[in-house]
N, C-alpha and C positions, 0 to 999 in steps of 0.2 A: 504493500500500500504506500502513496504517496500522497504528497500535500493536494497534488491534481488529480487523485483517482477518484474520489467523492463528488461529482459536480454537484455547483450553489442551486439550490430549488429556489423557485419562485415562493413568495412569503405567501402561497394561497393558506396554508397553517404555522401554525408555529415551530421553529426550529429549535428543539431543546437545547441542543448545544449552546446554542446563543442566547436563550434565556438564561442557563446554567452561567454563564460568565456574566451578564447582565446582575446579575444575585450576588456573584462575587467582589462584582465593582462596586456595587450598590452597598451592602455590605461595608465592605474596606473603608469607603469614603466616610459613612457614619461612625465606623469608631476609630476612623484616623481624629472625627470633629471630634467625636464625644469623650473618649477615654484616653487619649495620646497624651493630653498636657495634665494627666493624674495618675495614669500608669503608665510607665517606660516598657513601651515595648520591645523583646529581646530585634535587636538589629533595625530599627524604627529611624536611626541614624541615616543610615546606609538606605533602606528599603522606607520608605513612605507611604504608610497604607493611601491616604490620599490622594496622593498624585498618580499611585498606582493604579487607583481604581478610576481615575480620568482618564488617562493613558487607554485604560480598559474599554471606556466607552468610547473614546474617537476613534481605535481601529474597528469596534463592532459598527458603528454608521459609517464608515467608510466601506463597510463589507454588506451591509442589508441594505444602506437605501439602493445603491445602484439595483441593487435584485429587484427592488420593490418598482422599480422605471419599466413601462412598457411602451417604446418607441412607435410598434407597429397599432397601435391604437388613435383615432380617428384623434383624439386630443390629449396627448401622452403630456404635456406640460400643465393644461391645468385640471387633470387625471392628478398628476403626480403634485402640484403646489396643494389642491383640496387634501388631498390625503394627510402632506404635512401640516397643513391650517389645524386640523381638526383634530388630528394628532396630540400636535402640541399645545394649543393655545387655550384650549377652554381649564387646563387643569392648570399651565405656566399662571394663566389670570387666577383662579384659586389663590394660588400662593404669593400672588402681587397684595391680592385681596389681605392676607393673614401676615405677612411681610409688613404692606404698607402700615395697618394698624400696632404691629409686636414694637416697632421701630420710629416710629411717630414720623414718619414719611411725610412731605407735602404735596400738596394737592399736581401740582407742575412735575415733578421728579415722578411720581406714582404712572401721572400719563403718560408721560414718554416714557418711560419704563414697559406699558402697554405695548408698545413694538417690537417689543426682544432685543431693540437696535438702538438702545441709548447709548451705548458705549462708542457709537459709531457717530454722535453726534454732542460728546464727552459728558454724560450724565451718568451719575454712578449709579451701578447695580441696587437696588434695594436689597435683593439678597444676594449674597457673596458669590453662590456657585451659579448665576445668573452667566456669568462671563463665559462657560464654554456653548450655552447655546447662542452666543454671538461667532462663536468659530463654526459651530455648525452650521449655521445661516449662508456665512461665507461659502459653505460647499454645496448647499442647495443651490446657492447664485449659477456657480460653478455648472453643477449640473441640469440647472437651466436653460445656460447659455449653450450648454452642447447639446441638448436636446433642442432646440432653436434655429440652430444652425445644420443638424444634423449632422452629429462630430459626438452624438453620445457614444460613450465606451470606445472610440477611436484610441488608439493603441499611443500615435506622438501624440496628440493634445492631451492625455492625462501624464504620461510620462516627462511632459513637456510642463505640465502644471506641478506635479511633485517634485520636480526638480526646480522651479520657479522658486515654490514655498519654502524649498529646506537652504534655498540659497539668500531666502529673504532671513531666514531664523537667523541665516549667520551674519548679514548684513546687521539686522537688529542686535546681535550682540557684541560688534564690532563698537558699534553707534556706542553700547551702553560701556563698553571699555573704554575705548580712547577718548570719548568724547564726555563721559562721565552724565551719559542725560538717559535718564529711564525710558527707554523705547519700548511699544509691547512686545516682548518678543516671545511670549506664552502663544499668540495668534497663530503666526507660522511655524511653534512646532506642536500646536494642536492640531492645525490644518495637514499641515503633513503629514503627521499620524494617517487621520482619515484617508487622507489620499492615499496608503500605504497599503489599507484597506482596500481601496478602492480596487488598489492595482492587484491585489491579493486576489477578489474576486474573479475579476477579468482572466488572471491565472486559472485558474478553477471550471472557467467555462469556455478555457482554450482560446481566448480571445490574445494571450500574449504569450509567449517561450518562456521558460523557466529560466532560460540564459537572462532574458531581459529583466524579470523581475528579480534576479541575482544583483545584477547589475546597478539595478533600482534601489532596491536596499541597502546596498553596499556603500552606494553614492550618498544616499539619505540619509543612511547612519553615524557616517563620516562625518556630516554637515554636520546634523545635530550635535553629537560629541565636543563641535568645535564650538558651535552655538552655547554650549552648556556652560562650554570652561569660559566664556570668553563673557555672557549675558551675567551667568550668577556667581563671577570669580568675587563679589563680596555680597554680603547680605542687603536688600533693596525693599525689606522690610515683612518678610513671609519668611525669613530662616532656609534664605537659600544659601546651595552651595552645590557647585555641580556637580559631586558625588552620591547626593539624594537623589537628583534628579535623573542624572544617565543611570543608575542602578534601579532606578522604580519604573521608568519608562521601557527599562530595555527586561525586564520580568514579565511586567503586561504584557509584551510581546513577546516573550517566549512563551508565556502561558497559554498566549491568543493561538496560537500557530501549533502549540502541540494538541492543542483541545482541538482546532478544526482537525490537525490529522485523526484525531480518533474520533471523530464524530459523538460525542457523547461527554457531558461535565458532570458528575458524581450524583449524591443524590438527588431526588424530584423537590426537596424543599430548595434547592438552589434555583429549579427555573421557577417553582413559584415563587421566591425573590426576584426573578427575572422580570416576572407577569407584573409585578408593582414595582420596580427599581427607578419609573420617573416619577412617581409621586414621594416615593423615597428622599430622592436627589435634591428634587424642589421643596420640599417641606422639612427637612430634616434641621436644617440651621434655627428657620423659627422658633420651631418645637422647642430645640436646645435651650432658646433664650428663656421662653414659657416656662419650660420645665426648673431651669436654673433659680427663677422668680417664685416660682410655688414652693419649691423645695430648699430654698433658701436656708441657711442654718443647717441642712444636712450633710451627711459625707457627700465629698464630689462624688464618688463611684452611685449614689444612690440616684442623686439627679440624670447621670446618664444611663443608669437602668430605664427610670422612669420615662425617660426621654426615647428612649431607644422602640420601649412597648408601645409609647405611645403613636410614635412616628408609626409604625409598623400598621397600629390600629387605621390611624388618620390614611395612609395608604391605600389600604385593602377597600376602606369605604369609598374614597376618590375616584380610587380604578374604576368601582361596581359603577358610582354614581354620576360621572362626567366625564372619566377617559373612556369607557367603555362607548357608552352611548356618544360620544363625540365622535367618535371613529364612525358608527355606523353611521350618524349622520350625514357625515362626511360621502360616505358609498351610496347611502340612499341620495343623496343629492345629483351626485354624477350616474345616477339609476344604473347602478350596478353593471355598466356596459362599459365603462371608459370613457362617457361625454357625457356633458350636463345632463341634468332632469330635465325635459322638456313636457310643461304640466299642459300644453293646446297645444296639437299636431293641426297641420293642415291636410284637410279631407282630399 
């Protein structure tokens, strides 16, 4: 067996595997928030549950949504924009909704914050982990524009894009060395991730040689490496240092890559961590703050207990109660065919 002997299915169901990792990342990310700065975790230094489990999720979107694009469909781009609207936005606004209140947000930062793309018009996140779905945006853009053009999953314009990205990471951490001025340079090696993904897929469904995605990661991974030492060679106020970071990013992706080879991530409670890992994501800071305020006066490890059940609870009902039903909406709308609902036909 090999990395390409398994072709990627279409998401018509769910793909355990990747809920399985989806559980992991989801997971990692809440007790990197919750218990890291009260219990020392053994190699936590070196390894960072947090970033690991970011890392985790940009190669998993870089590897499903391309599967989730169907080009040959009568309106494959606004097929594919509803899916993500409806996807993401009715539960992102949930937790704008509990964010802007926890945080005493104002009324102007809250709305534009409603776009997912405040960051891109320098308005801060209301909540923290709010920043990588502004990198994901960037790759919807992305695979917009090559569904538009007709250049989706084209073999040089993505190789030509992850090579772009991982050349911008090191530009931006050039900037943040010599020039001593904080550039984001989180964006292009989140992005690149995804893309890494992207190009992972495309492998998978024969669309590129194994030489070339060698070639590809080789190239990327170099980049990065340089981009690490060079963006977080001093701390810039998040406790970087780039042997956190090239160690936590480069496990994600060993993890990502041995789990697809075996088609399978361990027990059934990991994807169903999967099945709630974005209500997770998005709710879990609040929670923290909530829970931190109630339990006040108690041991730190009790408030992240509390915090932990309760996230888990607040999840499972979000999923039932708006991400679920957003999704179908989203299908019912483009009447389950791949092009709008059209409610009056002409006779």
């Amino acid at each position: 067996m090999s990395l390409t002997s398994v072709p990627a299915k279409r998401p018509t169901s769910r793909i355990l595997w990747l809920d399985g990792l989806r559980g992991i990342a989801a997971t990692a990310v809440v007790l990197g928030h919750y218990f890291e700065s009260m219990v020392h975790f053994p190699g936590s230094d070196v390894v960072d549950p947090g970033i690991f489990g970011v890392g985790m999720f940009f190669f998993i979107s870089g590897y499903i949504i391309p599967a989730s694009v169907r080009p040959r469909d009568r309106h494959p781009l606004v097929r594919f924009l509803s899916a993500r609207f409806f996807r993401l936005y009715p539960l992102y606004w949930l937790s704008l909704a509990i964010g802007t209140v926890v945080y005493g947000v104002g009324a102007v930062p809250a709305l534009v914050n409603m776009t997912m793309a405040q960051r891109f018009v320098g308005v801060p996140d209301v909540i923290g982990a709010y920043w990588t779905l502004q990198v994901e945006l960037l790759f919807y853009g992305f695979v917009s524009i090559t569904v538009l053009l007709g250049r989706f999953n084209s073999p040089r314009v993505v190789a030509a894009a992850t090579l772009a990205s991982a050349g911008l990471a090191v530009t931006f951490g050039a900037i943040r060395f010599f020039l001593d001025r904080k550039s984001p340079i989180a964006v292009p090696i989140g992005l690149s991730m995804i893309l890494v993904g992207n190009v992972f897929y495309m492998l998978r469904e024969g669309l590129i040689t194994p030489n070339l995605f060698g070639k590809l990661c080789a190239i990327v991974s170099a980049c990065l490496l340089i981009s690490f030492c060079l963006g977080y060679s001093r701390d810039w106020g998040y406790n970087e240092n780039p042997t956190r970071f090239a160690m936590s990013y480069s496990v994600s992706a060993a993890l990502f890559f041995v789990v697809a080879y075996r088609g399978r991530c361990g027990p059934p409670i990991l994807s169903g961590l999967g099945l709630i890992s974005y209500p997770i994501y998005l709710l879990h800071q609040p929670i923290q703050t909530i829970a931190e305020s109630v339990l006040h006066g108690q041991a730190d490890w009790v408030a992240g207990v509390g915090a932990f059940i309760a996230v888990l609870l607040l999840a499972v009902l979000s999923h039932l109660a708006i991400e679920t039903p957003g999704v179908r909406l989203g299908r019912w709308l483009m009447g389950g065919t791949g092009q709008p609902l059209t409610l009056w036909r002409r006779q």
